[in-house]
N, CA, C and O of each residue as an XYZ file, in Angstrom:
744
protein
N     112.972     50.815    100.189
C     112.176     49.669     99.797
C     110.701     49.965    100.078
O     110.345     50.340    101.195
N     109.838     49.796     99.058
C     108.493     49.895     99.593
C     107.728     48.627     99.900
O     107.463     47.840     98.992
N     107.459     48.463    100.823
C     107.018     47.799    102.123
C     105.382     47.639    102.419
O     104.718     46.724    102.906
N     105.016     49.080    101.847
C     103.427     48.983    102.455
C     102.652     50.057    101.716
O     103.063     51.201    101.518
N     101.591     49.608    101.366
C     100.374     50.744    100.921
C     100.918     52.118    101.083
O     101.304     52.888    100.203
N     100.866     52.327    102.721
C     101.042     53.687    103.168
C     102.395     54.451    102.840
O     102.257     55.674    102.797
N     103.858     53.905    102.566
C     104.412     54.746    101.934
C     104.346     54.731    100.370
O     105.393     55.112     99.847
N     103.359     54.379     99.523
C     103.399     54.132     98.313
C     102.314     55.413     98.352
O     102.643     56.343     97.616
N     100.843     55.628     99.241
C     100.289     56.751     99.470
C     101.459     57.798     99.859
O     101.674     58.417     98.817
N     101.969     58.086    100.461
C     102.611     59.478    101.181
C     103.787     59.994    100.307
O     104.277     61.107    100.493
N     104.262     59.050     99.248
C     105.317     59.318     97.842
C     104.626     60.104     97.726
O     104.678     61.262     98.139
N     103.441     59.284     96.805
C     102.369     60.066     95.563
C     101.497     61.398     96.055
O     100.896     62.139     95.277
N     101.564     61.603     97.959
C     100.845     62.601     98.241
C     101.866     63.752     98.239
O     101.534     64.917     98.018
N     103.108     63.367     98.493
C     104.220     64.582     98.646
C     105.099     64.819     96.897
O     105.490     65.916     96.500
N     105.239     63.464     96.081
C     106.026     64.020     95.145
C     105.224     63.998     93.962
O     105.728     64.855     93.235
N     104.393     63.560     93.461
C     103.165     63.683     92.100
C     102.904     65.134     92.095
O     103.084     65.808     91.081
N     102.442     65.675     93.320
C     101.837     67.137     93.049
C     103.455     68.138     92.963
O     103.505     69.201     92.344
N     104.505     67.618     93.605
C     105.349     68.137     93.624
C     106.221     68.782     91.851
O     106.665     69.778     91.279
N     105.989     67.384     91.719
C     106.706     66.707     90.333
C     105.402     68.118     89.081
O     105.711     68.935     88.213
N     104.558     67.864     89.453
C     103.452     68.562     88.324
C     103.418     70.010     88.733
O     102.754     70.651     87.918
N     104.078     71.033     90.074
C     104.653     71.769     90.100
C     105.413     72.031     89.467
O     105.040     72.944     88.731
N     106.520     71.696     89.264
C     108.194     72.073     88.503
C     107.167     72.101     87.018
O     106.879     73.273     86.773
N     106.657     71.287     86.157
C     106.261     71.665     85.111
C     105.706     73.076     84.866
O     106.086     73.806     83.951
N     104.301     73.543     86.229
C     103.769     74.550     86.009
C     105.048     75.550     85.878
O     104.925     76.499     85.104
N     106.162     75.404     86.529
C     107.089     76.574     86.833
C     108.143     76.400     85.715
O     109.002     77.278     85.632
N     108.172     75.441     84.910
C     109.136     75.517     84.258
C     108.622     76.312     82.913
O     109.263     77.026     82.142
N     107.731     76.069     82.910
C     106.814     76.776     82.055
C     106.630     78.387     81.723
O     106.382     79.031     80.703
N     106.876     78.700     83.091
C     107.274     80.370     83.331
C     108.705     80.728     83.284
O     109.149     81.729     82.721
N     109.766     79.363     84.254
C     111.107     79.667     84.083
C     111.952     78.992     83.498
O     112.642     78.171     84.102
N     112.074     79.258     81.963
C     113.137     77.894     81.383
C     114.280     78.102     82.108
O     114.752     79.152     82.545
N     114.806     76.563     82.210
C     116.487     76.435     82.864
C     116.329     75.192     82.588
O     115.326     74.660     82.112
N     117.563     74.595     82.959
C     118.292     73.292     82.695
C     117.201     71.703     83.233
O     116.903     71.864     84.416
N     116.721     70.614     82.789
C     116.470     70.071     83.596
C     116.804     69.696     84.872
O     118.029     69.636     84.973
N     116.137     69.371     86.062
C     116.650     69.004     87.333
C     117.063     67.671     87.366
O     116.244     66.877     86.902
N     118.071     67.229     87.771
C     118.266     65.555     87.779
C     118.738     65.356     89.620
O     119.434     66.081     90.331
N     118.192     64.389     89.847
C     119.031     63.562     91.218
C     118.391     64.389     92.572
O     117.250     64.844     92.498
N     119.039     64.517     93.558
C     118.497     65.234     94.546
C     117.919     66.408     94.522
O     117.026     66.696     95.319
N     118.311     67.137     93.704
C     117.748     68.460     92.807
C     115.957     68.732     92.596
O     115.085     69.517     92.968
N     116.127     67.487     91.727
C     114.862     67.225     91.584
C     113.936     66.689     92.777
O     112.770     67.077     92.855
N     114.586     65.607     93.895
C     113.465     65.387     94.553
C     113.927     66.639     95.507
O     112.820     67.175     95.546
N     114.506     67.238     96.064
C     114.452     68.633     96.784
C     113.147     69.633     96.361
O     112.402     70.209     97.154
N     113.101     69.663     95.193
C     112.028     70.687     94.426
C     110.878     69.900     94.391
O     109.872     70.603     94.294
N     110.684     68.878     94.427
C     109.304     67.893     94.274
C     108.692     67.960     95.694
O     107.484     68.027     95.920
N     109.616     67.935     96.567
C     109.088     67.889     98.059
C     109.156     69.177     98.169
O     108.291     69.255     99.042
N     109.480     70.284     98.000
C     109.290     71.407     98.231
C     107.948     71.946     98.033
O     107.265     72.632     98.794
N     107.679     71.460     96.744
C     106.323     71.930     96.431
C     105.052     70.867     96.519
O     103.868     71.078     96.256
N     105.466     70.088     96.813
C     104.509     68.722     97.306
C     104.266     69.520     99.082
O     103.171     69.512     99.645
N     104.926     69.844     99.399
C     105.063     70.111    101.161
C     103.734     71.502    101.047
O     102.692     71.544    101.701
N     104.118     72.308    100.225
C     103.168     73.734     99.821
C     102.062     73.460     99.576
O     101.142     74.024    100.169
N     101.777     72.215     98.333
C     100.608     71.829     98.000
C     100.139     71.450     99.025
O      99.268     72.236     99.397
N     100.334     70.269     99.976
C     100.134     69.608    101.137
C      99.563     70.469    102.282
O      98.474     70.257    102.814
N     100.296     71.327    102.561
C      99.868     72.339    103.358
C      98.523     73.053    103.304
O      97.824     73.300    104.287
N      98.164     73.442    101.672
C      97.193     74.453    101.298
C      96.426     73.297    101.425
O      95.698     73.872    102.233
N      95.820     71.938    101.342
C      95.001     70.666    101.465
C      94.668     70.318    102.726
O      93.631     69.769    103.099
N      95.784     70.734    103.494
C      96.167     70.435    105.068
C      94.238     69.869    105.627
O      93.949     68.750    106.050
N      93.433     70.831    105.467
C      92.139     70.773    106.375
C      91.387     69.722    105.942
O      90.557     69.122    106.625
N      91.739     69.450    104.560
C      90.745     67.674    104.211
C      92.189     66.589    104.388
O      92.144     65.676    105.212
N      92.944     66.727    103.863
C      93.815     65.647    103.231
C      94.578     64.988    105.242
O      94.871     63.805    105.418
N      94.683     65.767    106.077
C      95.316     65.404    107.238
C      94.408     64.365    107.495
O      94.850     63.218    107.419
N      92.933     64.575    107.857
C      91.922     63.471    108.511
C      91.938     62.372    107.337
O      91.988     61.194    107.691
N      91.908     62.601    106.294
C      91.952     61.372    105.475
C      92.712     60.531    105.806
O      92.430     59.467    106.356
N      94.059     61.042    105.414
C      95.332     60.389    105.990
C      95.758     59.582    106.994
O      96.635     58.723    106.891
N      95.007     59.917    108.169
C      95.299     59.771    109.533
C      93.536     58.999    109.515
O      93.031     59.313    110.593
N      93.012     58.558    109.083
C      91.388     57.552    109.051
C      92.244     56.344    108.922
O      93.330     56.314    108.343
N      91.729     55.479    109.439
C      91.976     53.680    108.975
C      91.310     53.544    107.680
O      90.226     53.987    107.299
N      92.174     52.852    107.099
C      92.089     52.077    105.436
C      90.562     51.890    105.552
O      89.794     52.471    104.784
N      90.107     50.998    106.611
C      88.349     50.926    106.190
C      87.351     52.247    106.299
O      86.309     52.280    105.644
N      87.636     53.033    106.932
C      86.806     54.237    106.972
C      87.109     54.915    105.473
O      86.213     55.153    104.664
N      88.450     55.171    105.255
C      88.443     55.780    103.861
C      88.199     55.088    102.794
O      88.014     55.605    101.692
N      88.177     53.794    103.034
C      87.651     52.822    101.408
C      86.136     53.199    101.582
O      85.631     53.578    100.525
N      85.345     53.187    102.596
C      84.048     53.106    102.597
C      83.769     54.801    102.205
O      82.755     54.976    101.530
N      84.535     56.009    102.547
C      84.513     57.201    101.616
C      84.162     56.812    100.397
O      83.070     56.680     99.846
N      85.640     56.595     99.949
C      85.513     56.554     98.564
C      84.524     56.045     97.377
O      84.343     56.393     96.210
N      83.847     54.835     98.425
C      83.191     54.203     97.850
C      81.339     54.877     97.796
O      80.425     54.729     96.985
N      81.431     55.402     98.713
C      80.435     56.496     98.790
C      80.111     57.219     98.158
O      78.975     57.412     97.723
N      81.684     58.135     97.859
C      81.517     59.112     97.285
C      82.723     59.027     96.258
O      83.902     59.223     96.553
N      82.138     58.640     94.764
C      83.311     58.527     94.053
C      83.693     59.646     93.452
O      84.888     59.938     93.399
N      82.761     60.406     92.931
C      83.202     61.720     91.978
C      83.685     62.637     93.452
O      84.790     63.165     93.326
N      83.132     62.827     94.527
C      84.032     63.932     95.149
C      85.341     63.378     95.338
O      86.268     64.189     95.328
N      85.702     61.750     95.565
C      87.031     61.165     95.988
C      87.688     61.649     94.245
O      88.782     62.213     94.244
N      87.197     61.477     93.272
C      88.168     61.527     92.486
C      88.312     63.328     91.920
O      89.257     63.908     91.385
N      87.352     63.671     92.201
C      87.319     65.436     91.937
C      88.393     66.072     93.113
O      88.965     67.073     92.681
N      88.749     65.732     94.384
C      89.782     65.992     95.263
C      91.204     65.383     94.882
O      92.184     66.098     95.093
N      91.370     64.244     94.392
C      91.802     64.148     93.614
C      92.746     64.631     92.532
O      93.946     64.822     92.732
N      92.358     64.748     91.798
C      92.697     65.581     90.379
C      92.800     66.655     91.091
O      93.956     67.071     91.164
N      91.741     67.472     91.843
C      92.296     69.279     92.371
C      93.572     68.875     93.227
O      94.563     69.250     92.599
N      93.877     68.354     94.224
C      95.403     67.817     94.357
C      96.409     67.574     93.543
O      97.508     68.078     93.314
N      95.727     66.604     93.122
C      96.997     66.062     91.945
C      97.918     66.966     91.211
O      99.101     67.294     91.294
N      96.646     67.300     90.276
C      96.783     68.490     89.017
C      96.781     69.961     89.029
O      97.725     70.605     88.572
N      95.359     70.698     89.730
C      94.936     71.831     89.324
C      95.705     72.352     90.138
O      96.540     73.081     89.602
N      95.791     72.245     91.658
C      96.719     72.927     92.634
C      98.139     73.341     92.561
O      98.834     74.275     92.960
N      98.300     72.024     91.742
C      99.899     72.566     91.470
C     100.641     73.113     90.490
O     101.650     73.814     90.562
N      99.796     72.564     89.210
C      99.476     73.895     88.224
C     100.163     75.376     88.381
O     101.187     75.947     88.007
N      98.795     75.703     89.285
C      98.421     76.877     90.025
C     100.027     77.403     90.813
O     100.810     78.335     90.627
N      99.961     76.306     91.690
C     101.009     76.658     92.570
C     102.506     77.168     91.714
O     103.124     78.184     92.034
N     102.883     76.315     90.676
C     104.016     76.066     90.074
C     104.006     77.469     89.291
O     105.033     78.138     89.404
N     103.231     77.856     88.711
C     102.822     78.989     87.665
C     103.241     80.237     88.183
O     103.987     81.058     87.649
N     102.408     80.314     89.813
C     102.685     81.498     90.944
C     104.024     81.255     90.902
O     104.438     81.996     90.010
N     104.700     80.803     91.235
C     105.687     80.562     91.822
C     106.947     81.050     90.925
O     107.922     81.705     91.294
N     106.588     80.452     89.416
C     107.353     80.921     88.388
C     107.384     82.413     88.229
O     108.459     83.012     88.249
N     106.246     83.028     88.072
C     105.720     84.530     87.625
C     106.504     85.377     88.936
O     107.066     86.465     88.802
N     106.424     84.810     89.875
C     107.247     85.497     91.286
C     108.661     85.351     91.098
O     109.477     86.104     91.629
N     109.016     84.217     90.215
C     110.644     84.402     90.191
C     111.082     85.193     89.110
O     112.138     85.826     89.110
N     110.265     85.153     88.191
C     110.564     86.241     87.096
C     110.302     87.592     87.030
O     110.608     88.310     86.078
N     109.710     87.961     88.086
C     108.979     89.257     88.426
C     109.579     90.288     89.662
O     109.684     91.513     89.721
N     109.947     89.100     90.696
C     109.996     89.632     91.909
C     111.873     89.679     91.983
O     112.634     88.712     91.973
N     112.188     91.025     92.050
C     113.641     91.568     92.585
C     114.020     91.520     93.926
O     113.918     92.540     94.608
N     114.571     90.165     94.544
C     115.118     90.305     95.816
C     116.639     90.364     95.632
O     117.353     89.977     94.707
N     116.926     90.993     96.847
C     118.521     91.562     97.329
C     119.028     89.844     97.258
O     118.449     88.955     97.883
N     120.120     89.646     96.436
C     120.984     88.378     96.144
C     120.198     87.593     95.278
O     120.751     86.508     95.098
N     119.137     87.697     94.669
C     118.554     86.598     94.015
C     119.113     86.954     91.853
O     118.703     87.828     91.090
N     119.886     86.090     91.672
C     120.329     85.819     90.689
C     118.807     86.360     89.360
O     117.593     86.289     89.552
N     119.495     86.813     88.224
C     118.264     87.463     86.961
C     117.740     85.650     86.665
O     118.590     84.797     86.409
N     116.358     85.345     86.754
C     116.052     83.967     86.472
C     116.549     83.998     84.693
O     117.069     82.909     84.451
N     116.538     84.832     83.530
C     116.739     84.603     82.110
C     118.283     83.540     82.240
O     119.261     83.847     82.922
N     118.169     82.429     81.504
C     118.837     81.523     81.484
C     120.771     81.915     80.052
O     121.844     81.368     79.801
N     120.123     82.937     79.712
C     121.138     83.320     78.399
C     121.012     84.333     77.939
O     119.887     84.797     77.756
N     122.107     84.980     77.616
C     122.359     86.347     77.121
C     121.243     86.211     75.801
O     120.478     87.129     75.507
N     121.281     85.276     75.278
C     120.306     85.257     74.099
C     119.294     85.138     74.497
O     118.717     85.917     73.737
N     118.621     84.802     75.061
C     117.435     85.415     76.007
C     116.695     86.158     76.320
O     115.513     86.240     75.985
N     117.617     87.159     77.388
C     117.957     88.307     77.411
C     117.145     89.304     76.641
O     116.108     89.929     76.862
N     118.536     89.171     75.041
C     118.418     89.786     74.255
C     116.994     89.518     73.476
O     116.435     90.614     73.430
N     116.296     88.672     72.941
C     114.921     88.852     72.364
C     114.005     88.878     73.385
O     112.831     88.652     73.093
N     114.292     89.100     74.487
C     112.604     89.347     75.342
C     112.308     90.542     76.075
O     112.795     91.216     76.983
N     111.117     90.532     75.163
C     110.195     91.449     75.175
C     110.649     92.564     74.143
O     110.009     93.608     74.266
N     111.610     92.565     73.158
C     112.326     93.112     71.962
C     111.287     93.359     71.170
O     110.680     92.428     70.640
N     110.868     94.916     70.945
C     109.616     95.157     69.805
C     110.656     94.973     68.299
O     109.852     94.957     67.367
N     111.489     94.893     67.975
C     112.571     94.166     66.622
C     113.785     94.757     66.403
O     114.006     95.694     67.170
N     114.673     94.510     65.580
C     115.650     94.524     65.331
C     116.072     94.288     64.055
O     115.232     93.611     63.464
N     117.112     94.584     63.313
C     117.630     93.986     62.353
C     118.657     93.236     62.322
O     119.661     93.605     62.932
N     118.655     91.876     61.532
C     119.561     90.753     61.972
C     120.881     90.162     60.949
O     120.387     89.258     60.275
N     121.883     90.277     60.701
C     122.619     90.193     59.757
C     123.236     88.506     60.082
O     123.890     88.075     61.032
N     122.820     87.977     59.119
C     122.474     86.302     59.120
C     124.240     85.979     57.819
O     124.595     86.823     56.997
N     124.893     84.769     58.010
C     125.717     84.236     57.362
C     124.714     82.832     57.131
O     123.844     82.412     57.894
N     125.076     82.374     56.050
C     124.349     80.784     55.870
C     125.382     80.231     55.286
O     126.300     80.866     54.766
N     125.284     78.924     55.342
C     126.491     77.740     54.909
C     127.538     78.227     53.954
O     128.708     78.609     53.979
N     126.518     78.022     53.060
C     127.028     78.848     51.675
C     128.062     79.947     51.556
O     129.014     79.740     50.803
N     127.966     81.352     52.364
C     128.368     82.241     52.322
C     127.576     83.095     51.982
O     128.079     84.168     51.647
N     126.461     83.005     51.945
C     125.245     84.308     51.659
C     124.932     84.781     52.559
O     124.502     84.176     53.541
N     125.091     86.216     52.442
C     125.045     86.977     53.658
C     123.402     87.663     53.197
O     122.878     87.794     52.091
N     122.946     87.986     54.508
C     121.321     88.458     54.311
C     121.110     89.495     55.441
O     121.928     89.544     56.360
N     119.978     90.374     55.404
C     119.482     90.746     56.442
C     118.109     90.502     56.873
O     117.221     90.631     56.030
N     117.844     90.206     57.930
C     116.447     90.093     58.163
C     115.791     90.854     59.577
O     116.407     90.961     60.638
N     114.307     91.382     59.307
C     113.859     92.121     59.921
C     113.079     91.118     61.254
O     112.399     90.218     60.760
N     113.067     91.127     62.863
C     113.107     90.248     63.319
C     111.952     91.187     64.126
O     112.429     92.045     64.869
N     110.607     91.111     64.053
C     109.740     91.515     64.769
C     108.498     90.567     64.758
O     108.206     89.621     64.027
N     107.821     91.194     65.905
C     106.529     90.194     66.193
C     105.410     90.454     64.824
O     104.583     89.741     64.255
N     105.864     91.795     64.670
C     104.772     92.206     62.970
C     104.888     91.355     61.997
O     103.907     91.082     61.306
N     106.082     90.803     61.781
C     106.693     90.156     60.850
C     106.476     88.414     60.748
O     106.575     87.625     59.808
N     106.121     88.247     62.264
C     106.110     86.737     62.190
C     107.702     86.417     62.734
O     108.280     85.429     62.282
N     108.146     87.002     63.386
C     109.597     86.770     63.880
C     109.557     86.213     65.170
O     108.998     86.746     66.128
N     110.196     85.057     65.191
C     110.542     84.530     66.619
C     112.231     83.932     66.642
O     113.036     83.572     65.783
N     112.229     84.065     68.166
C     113.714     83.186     68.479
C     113.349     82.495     69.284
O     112.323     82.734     69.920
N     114.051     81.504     69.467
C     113.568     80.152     70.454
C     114.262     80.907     71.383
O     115.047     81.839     71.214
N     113.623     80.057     72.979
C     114.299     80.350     74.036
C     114.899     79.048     74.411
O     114.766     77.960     73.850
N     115.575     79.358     75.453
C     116.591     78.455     76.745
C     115.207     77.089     77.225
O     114.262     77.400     77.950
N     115.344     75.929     76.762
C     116.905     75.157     76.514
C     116.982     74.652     74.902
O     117.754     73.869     74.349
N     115.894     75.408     74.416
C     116.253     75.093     73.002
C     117.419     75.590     72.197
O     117.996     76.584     72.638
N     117.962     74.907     70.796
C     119.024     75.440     70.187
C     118.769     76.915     69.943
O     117.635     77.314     69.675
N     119.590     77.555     70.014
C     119.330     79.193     69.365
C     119.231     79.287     68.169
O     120.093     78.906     67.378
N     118.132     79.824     67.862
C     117.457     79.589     66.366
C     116.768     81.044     66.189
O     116.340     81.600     67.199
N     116.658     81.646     64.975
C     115.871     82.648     64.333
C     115.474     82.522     63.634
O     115.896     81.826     62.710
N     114.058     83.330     63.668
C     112.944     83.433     62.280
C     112.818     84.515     61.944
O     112.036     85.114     62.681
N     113.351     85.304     60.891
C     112.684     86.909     60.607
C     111.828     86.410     59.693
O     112.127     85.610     58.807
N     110.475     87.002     59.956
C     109.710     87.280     59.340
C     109.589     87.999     57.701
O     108.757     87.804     56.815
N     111.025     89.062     57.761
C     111.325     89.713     56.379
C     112.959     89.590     56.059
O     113.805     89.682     56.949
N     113.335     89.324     54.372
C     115.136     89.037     54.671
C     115.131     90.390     53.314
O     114.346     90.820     52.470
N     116.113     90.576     53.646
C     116.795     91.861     52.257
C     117.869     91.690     52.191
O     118.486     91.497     53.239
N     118.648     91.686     50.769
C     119.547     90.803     50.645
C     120.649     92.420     50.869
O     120.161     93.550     50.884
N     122.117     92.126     51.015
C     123.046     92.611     51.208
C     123.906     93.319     49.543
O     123.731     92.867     48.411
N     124.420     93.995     49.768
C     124.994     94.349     48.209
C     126.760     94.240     48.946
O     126.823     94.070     50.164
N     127.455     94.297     48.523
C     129.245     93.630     48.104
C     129.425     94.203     49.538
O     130.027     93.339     50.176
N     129.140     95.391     50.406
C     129.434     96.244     51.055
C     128.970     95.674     52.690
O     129.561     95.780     53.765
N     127.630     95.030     52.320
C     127.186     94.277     53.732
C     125.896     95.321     53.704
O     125.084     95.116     54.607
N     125.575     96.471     52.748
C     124.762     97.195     53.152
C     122.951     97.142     52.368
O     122.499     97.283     51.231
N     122.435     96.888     53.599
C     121.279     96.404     52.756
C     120.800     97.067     51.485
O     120.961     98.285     51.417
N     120.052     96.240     50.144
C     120.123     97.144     49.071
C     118.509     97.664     48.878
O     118.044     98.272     47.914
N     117.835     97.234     50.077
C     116.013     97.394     49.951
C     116.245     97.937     51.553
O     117.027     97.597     52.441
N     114.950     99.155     51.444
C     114.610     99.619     52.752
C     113.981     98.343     53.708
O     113.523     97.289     53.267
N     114.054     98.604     54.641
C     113.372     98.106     55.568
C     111.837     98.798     55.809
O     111.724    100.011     55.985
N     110.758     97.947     55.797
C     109.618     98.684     56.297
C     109.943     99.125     58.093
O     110.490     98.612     59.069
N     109.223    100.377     57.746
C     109.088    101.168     59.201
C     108.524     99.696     60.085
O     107.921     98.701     59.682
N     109.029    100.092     61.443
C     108.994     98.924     62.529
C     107.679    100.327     63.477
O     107.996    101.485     63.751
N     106.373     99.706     63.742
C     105.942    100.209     65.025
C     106.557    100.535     66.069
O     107.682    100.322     65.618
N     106.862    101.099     67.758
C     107.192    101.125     68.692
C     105.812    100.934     69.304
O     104.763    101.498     68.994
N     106.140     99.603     70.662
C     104.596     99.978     71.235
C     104.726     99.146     72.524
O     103.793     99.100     73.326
């Protein structure tokens, strides 16, 4: 039940920056949304990090009586709201982003591959491929699936979807009846 100013402050100081973490990181690591304790586990996790790195302004604020810090603020509005926003927003950003790039990067002993799907996996960082496509119909196609081409595949948690950039159609055999342009390596 909220009761008072001060836990309506100490939510928004531990789970807002927390909460705008998981975005920066989801951003680097697709996976499933978080729901229920999950989510506030990870909100306070990184609300606690943010909190910490603030620790040298945000503790005395905190710990001032309501009239000393209204008369701050009122003082000083653009630094109250420029601390602010660098709390709120930019820090955790920051924080969430690091954090992602370290889970996708960094190989520790027991830590699970962060790629969410074999399809995944398979198009990343893929200089191309050739893709043998069925459509409703029964028309079978091939298509050339590179970044030259304008080729993308969605990732995790979107539907699995492809774009080749180039299609060449199949002859009775399945075997394409047009070359493929040469693919770069790079």
């Amino acid at each position: 039940m909220i009761d008072s100013v001060e836990v309506v402050v100490i939510t928004l100081v531990a789970l807002l920056p927390g909460f705008v973490s998981l975005i920066g990181f989801g951003g680097v690591v697709p996976r499933a949304n978080r729901e229920g304790s999950e989510l506030l586990l990870a909100c306070l996790g990184f609300g606690v990090i943010n909190a910490s790195l603030h620790v040298w302004w945000l503790a005395p604020a905190l710990l001032s009586d309501a009239e000393t810090l209204a008369d701050f603020v009122k003082a000083h509005p653009f630094l109250s709201a420029l601390a602010a926003v660098i709390y709120c927003l930019v820090t955790p950003v920051v924080i969430g982003y690091l954090a992602g790039l370290a889970r996708n990067y960094l190989r520790l002993p027991g830590m699970l591959d962060p790629t969410p799907t074999a399809w995944d996996r398979f198009f990343k960082d893929r200089p191309g491929c050739i893709v043998y496509e069925t459509f409703e119909n029964g028309q079978r196609v091939a298509g050339l699936y590179n970044t030259e081409t304008g080729g993308f595949a969605a990732a995790f948690p979107h539907p699995q979807t492809i774009y080749c950039g180039k299609m060449f159609p199949l002859d009775d055999k399945g075997r394409i009846t047009a070359p493929p342009p040469p693919t770069r390596r790079g």
